[in-house]
PDB file of N, CA, C and O in Angstrom, chain B, residues numbered from 101:
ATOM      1  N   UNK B 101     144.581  32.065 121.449  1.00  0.00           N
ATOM      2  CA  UNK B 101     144.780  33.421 121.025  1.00  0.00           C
ATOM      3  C   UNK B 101     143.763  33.848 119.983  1.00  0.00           C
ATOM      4  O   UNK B 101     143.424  34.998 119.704  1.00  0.00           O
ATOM      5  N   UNK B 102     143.354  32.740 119.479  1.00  0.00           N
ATOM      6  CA  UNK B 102     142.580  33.268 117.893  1.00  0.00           C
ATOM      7  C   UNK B 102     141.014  33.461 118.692  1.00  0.00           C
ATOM      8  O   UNK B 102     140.077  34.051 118.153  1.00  0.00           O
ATOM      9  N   UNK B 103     140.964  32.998 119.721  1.00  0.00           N
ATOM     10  CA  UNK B 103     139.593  33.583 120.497  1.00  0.00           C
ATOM     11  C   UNK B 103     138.982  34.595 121.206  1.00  0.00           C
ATOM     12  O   UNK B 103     137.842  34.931 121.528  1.00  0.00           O
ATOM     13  N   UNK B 104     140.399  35.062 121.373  1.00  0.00           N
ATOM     14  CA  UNK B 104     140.557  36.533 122.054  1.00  0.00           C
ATOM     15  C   UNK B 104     140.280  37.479 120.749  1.00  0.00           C
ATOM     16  O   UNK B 104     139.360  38.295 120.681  1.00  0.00           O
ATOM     17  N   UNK B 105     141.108  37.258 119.873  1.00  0.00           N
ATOM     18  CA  UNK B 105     141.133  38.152 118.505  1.00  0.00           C
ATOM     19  C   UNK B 105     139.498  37.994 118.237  1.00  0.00           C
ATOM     20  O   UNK B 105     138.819  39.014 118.114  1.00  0.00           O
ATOM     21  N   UNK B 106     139.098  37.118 118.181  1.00  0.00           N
ATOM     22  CA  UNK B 106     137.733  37.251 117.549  1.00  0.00           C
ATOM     23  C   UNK B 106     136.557  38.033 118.632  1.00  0.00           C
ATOM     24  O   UNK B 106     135.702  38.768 118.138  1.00  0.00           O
ATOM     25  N   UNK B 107     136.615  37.775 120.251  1.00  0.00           N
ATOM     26  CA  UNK B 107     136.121  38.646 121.003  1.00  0.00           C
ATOM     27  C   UNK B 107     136.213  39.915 121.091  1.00  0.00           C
ATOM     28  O   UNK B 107     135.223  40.577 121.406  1.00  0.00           O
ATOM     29  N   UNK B 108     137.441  40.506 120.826  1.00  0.00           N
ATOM     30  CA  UNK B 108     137.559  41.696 120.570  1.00  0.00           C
ATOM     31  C   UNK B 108     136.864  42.454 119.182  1.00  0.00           C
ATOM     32  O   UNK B 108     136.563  43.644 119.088  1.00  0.00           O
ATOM     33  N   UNK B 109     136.669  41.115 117.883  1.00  0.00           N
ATOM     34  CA  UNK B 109     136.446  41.630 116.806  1.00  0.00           C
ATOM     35  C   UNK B 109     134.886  42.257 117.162  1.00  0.00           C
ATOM     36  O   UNK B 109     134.328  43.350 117.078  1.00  0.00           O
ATOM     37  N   UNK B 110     134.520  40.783 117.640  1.00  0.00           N
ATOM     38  CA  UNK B 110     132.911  41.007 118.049  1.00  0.00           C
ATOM     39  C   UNK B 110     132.211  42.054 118.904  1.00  0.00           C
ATOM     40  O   UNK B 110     131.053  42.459 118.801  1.00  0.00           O
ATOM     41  N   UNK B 111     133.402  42.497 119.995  1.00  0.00           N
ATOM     42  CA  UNK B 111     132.985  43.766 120.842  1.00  0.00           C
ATOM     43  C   UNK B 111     133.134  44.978 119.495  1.00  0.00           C
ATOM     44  O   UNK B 111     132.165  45.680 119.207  1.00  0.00           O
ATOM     45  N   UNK B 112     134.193  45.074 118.902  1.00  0.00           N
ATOM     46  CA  UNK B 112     134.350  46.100 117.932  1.00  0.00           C
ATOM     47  C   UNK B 112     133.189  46.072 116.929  1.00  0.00           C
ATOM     48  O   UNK B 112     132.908  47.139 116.384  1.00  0.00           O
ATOM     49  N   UNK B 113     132.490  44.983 116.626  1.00  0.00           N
ATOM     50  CA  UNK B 113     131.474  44.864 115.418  1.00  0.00           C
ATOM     51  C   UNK B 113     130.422  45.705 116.150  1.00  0.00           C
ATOM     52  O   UNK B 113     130.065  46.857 115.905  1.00  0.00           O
ATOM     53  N   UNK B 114     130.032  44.906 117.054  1.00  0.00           N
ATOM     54  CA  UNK B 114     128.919  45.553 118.542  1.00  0.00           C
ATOM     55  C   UNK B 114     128.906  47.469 118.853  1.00  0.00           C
ATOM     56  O   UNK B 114     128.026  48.330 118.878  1.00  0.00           O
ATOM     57  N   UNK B 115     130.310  47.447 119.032  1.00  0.00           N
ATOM     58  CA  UNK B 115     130.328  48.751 118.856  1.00  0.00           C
ATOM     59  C   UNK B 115     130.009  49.732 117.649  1.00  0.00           C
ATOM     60  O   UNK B 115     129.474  50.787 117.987  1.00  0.00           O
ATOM     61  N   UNK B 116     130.210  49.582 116.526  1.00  0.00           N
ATOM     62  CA  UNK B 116     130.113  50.226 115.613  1.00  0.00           C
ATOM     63  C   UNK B 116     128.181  49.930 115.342  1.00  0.00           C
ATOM     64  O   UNK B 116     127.337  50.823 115.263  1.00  0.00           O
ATOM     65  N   UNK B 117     127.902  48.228 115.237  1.00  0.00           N
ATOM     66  CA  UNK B 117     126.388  48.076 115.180  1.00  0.00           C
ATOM     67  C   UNK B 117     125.904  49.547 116.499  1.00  0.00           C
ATOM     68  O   UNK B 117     125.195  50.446 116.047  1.00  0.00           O
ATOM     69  N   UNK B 118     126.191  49.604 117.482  1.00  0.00           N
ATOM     70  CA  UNK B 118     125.449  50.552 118.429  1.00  0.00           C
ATOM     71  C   UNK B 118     125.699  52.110 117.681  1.00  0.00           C
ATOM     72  O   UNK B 118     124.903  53.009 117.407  1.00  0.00           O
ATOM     73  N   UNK B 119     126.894  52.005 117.528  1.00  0.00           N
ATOM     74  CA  UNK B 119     127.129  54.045 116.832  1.00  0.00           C
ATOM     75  C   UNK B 119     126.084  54.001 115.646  1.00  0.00           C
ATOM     76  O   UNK B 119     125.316  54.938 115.423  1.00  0.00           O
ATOM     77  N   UNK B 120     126.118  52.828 114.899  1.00  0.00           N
ATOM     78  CA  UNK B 120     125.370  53.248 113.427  1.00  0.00           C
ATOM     79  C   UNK B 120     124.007  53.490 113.743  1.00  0.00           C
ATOM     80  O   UNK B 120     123.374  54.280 113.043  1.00  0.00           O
ATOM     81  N   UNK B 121     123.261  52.690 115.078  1.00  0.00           N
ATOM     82  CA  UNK B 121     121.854  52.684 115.518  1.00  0.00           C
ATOM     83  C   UNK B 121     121.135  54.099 116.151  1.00  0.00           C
ATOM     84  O   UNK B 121     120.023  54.581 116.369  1.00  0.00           O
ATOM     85  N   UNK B 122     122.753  54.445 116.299  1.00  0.00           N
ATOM     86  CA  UNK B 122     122.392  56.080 117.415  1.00  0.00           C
ATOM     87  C   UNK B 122     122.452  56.928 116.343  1.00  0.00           C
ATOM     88  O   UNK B 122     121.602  57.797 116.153  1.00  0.00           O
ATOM     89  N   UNK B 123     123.780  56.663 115.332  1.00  0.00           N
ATOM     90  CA  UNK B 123     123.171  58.085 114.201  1.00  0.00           C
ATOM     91  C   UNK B 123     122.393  57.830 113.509  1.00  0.00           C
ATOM     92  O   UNK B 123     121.911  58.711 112.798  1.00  0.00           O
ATOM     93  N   UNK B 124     122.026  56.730 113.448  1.00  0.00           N
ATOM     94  CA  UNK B 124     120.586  56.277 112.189  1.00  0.00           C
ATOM     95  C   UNK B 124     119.254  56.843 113.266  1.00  0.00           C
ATOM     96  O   UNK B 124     118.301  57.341 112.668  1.00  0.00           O
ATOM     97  N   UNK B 125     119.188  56.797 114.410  1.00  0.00           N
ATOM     98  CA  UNK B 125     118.199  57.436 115.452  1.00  0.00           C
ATOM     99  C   UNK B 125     118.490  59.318 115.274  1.00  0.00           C
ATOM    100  O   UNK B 125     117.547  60.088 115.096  1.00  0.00           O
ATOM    101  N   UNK B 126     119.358  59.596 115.329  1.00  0.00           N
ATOM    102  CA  UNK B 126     120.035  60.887 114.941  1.00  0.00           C
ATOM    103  C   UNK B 126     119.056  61.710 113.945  1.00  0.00           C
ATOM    104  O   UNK B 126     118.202  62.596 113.995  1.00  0.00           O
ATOM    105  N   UNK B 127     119.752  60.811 112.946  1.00  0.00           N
ATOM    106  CA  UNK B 127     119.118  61.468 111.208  1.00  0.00           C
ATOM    107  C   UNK B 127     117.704  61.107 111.462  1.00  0.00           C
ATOM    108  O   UNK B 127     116.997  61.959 110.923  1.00  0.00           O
ATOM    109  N   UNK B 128     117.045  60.264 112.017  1.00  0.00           N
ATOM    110  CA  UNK B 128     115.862  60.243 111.623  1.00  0.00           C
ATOM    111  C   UNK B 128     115.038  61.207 112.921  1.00  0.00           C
ATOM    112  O   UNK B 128     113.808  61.197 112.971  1.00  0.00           O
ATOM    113  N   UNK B 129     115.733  61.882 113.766  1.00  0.00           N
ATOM    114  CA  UNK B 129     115.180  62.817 114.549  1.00  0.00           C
ATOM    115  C   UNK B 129     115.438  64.085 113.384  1.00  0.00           C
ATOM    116  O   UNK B 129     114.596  64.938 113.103  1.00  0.00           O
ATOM    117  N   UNK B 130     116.521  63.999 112.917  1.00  0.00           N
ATOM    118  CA  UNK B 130     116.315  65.580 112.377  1.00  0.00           C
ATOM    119  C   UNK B 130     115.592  65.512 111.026  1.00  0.00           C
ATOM    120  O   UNK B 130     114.897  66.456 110.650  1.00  0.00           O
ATOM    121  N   UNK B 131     115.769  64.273 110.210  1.00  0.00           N
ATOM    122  CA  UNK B 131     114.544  64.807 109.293  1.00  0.00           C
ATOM    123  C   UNK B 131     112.920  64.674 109.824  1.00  0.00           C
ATOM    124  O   UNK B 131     112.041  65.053 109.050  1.00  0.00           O
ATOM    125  N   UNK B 132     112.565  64.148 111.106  1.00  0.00           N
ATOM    126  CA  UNK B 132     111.676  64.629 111.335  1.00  0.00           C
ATOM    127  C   UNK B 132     111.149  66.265 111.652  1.00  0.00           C
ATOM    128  O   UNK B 132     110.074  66.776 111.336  1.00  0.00           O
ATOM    129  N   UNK B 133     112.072  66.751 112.239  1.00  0.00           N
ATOM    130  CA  UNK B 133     112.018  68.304 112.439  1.00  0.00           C
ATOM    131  C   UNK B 133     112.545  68.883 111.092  1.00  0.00           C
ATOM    132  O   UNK B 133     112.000  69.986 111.040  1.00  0.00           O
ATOM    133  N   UNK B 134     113.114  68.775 110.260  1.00  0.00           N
ATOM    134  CA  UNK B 134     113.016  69.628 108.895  1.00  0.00           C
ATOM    135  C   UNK B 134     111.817  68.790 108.638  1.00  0.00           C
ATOM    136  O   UNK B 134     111.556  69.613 107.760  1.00  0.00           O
ATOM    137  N   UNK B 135     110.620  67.752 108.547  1.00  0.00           N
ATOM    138  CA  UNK B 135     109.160  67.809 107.644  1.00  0.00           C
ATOM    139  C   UNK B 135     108.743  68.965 108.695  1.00  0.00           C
ATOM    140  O   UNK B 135     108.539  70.140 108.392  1.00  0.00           O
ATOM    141  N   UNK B 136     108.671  68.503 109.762  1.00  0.00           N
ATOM    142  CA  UNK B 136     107.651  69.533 110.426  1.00  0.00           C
ATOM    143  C   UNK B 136     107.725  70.901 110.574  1.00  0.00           C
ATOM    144  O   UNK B 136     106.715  71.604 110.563  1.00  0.00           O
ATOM    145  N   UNK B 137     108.923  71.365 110.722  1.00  0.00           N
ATOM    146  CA  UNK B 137     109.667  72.776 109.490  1.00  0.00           C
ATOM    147  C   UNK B 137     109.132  72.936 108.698  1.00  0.00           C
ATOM    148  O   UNK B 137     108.227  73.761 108.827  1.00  0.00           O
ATOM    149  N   UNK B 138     109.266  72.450 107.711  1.00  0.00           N
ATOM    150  CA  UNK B 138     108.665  72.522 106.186  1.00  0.00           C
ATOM    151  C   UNK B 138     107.164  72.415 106.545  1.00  0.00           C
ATOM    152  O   UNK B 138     106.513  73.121 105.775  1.00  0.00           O
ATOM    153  N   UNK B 139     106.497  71.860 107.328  1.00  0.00           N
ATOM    154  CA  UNK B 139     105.019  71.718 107.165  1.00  0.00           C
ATOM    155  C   UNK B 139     104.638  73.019 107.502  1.00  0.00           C
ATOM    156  O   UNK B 139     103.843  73.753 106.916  1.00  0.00           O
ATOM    157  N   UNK B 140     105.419  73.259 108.704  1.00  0.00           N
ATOM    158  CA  UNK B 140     105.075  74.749 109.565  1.00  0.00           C
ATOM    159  C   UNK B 140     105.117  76.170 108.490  1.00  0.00           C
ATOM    160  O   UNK B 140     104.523  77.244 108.589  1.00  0.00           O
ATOM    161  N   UNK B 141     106.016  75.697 107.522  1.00  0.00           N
ATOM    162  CA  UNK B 141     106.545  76.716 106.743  1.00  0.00           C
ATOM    163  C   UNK B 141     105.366  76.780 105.780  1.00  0.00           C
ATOM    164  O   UNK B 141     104.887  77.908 105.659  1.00  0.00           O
ATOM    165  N   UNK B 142     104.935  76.042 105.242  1.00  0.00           N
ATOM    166  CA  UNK B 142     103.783  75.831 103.939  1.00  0.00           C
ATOM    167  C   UNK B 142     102.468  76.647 104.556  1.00  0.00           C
ATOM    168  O   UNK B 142     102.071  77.732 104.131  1.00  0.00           O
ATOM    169  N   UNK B 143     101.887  75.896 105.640  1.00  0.00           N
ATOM    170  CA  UNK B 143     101.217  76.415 106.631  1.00  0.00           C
ATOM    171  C   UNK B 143     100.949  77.683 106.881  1.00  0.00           C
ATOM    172  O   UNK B 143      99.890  78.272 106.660  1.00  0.00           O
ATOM    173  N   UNK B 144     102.569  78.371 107.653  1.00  0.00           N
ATOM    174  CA  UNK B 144     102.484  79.767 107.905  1.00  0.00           C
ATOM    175  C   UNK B 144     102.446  80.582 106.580  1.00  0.00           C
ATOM    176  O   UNK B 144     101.928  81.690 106.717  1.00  0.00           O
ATOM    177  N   UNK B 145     102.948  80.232 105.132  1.00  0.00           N
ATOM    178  CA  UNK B 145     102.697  80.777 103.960  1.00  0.00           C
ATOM    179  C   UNK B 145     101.301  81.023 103.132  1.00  0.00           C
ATOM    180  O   UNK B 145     101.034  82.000 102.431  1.00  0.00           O
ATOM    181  N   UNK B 146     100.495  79.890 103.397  1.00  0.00           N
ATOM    182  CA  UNK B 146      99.153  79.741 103.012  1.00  0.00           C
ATOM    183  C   UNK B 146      98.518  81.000 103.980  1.00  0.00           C
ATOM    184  O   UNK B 146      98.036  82.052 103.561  1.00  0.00           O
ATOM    185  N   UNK B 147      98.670  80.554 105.451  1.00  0.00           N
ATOM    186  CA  UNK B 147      97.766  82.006 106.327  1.00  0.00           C
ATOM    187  C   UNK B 147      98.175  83.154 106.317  1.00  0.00           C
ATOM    188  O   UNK B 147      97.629  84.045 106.967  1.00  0.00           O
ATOM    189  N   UNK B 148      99.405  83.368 105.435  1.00  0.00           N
ATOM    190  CA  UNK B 148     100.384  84.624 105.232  1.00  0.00           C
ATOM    191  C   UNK B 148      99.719  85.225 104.308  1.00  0.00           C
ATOM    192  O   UNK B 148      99.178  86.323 104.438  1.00  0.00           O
ATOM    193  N   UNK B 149      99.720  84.477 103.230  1.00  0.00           N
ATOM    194  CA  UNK B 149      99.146  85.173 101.849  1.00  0.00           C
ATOM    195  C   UNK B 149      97.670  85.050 101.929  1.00  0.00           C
ATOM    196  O   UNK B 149      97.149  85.938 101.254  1.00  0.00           O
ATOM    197  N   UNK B 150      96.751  84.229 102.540  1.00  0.00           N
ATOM    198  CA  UNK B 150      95.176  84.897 102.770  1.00  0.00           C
ATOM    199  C   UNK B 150      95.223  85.948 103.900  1.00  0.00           C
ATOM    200  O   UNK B 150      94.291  86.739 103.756  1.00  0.00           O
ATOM    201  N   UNK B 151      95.847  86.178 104.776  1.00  0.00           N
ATOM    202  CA  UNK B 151      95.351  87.185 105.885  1.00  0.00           C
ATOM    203  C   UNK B 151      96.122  88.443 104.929  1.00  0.00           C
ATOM    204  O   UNK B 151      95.818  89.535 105.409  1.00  0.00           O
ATOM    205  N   UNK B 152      96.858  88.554 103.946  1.00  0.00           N
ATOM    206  CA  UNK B 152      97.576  89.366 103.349  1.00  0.00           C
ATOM    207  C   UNK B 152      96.396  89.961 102.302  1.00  0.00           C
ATOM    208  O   UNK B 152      96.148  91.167 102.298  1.00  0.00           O
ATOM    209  N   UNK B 153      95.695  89.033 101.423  1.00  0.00           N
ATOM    210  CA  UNK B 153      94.753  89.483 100.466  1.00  0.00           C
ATOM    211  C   UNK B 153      93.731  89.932 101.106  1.00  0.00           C
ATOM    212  O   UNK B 153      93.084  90.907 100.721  1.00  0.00           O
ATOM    213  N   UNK B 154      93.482  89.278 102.133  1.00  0.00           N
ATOM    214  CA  UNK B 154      92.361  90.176 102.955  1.00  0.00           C
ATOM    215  C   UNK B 154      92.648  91.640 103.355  1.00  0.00           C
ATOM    216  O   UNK B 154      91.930  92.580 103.012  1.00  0.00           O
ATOM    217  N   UNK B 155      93.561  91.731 103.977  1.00  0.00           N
ATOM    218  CA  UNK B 155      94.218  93.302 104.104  1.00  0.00           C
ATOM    219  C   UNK B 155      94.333  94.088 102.880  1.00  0.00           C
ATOM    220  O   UNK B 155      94.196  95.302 103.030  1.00  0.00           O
ATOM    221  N   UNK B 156      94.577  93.614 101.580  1.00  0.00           N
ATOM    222  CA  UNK B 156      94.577  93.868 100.432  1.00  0.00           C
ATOM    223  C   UNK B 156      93.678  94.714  99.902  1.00  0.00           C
ATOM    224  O   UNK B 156      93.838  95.859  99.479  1.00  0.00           O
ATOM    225  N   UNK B 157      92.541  93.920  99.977  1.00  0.00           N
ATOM    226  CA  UNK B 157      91.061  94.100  99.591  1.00  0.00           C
ATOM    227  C   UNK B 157      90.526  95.042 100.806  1.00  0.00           C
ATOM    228  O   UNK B 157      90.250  96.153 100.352  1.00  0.00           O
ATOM    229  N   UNK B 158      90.341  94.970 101.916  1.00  0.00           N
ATOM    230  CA  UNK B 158      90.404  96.250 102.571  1.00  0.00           C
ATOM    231  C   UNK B 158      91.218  97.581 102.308  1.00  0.00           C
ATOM    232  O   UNK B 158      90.523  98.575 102.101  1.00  0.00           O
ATOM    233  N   UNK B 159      92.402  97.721 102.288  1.00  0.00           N
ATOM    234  CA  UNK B 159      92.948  98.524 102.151  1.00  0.00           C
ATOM    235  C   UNK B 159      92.420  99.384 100.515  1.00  0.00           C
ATOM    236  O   UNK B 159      92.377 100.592 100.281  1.00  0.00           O
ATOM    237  N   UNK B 160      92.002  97.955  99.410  1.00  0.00           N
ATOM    238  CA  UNK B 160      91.680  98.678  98.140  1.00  0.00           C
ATOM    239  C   UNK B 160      90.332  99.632  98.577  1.00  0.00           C
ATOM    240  O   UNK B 160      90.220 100.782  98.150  1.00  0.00           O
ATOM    241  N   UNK B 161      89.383  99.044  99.431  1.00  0.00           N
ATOM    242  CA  UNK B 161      88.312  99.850  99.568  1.00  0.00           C
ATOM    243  C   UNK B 161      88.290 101.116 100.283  1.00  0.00           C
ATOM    244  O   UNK B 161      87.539 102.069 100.077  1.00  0.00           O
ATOM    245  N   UNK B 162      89.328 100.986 101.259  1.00  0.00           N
ATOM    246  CA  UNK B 162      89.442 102.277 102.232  1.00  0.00           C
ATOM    247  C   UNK B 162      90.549 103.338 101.288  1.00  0.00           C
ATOM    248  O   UNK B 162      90.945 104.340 101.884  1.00  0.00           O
ATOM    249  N   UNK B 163      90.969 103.148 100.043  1.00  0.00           N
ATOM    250  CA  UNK B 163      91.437 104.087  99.116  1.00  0.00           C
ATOM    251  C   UNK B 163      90.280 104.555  98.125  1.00  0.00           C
ATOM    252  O   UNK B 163      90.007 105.719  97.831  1.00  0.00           O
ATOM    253  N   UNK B 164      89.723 103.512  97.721  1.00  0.00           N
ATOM    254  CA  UNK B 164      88.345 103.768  96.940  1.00  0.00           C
ATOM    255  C   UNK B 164      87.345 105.419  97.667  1.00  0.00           C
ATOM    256  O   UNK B 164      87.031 106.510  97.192  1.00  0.00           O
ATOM    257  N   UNK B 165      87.165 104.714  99.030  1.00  0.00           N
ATOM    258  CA  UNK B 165      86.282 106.099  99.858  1.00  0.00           C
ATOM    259  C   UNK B 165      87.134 107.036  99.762  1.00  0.00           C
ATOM    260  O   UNK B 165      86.902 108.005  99.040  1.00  0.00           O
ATOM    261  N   UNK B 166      88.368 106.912 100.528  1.00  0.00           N
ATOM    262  CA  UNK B 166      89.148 108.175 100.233  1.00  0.00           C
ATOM    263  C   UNK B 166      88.992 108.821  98.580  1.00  0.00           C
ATOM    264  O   UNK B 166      88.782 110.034  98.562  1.00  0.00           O
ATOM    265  N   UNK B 167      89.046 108.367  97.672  1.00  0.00           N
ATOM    266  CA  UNK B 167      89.292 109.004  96.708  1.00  0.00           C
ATOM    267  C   UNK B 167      87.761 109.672  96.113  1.00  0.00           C
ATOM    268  O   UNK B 167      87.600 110.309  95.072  1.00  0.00           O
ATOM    269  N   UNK B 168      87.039 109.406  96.832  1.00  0.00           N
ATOM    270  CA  UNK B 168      85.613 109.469  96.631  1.00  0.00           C
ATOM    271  C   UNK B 168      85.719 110.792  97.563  1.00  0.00           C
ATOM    272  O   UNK B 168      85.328 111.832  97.033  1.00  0.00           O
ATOM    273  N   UNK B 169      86.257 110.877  99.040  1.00  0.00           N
ATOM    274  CA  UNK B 169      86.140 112.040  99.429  1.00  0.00           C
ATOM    275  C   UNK B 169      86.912 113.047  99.521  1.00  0.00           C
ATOM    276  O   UNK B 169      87.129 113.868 100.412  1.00  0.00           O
ATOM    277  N   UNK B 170      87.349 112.863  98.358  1.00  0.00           N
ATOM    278  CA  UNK B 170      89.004 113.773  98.013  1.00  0.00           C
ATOM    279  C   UNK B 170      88.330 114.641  96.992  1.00  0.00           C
ATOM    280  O   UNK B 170      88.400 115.868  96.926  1.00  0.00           O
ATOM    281  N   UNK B 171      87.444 113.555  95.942  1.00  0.00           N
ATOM    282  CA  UNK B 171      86.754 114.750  95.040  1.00  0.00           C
ATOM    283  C   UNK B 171      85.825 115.284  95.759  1.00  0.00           C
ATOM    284  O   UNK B 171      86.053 116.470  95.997  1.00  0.00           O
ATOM    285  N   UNK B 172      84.748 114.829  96.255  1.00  0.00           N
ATOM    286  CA  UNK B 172      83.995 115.487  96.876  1.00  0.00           C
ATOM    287  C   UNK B 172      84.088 117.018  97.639  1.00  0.00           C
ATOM    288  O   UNK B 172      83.340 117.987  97.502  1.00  0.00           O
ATOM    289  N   UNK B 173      85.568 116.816  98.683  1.00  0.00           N
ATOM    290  CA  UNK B 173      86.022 117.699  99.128  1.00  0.00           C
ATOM    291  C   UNK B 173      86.450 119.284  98.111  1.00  0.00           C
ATOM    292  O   UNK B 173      86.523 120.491  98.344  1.00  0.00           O
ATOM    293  N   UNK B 174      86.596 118.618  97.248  1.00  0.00           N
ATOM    294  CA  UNK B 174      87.416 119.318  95.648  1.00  0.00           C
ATOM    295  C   UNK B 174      86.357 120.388  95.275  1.00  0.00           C
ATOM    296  O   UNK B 174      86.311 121.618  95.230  1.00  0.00           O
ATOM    297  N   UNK B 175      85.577 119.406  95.041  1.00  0.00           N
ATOM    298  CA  UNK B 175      84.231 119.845  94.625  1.00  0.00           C
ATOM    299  C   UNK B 175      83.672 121.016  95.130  1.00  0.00           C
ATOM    300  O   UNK B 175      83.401 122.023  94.476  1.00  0.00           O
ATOM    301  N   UNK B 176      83.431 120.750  96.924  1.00  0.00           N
ATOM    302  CA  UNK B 176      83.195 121.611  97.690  1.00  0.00           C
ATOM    303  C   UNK B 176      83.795 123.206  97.752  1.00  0.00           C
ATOM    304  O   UNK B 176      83.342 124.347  97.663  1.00  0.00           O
ATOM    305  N   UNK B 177      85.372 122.403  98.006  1.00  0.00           N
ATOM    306  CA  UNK B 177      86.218 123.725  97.777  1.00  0.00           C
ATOM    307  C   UNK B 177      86.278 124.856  96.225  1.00  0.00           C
ATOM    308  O   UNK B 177      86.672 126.022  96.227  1.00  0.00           O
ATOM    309  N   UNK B 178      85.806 124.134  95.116  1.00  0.00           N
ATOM    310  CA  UNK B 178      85.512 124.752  93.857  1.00  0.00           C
ATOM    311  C   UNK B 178      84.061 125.596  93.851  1.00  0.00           C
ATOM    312  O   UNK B 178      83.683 126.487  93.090  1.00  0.00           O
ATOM    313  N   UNK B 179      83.474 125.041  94.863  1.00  0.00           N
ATOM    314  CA  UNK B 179      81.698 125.893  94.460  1.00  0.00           C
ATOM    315  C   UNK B 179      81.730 126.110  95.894  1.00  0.00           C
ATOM    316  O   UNK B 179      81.199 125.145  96.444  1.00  0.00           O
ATOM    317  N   UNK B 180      82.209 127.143  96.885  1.00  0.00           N
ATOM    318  CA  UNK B 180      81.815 127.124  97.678  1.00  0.00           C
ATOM    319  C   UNK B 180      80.260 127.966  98.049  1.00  0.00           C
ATOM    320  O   UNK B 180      79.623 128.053  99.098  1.00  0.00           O
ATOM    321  N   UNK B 181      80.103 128.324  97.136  1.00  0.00           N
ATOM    322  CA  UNK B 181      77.906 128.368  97.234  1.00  0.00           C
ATOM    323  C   UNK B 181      77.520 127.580  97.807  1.00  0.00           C
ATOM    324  O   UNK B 181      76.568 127.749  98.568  1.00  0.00           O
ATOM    325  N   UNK B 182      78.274 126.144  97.607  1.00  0.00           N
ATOM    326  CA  UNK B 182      77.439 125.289  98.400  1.00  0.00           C
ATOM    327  C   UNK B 182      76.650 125.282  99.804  1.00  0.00           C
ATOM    328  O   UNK B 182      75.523 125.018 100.224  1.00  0.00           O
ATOM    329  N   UNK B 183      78.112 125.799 100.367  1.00  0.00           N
ATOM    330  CA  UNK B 183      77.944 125.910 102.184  1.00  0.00           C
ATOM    331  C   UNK B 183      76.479 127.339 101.899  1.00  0.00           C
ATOM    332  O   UNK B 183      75.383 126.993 102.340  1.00  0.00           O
ATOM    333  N   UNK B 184      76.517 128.291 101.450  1.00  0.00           N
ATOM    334  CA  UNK B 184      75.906 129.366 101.595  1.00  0.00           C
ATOM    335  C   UNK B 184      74.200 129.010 101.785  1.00  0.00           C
ATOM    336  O   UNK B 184      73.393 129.925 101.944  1.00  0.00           O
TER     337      UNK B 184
END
């Protein structure tokens, strides 16, 4: 009898050794996809904020002209002798 008890212990040890191997395979699938998450994330933040300052700096210059031809226009409309 005490051999049976212990076969069963050993299938039960076996079993639990296999569950712990599958969620230890588990967790180490998902913290692989949260690094590569997180990498993706750093990544898409870095090309976020340069393609952002670039638009930045364009946008400062295409207000710059505008405001250049806002007086200009001003100007025009104040002396119109000019056109004459």
């Amino acid at each position: 009898m005490a051999r049976a008890g212990g076969i069963t212990n050993a299938v039960n040890v076996g079993i639990a050794v296999q569950a712990d191997w599958e969620n230890r395979e588990f967790i180490s699938h998902i913290s692989l996809n949260v690094r590569r998450l997180f990498e993706f994330l750093v990544q898409f933040e870095a090309t976020t904020k340069s393609k952002l300052a670039s638009l930045n700096e364009k946008l400062d210059i295409l207000e710059r002209r505008l405001e250049l031809l806002e007086a200009q226009v001003s100007t025009a409309s104040a002396n119109p002798s000019l056109f004459s």
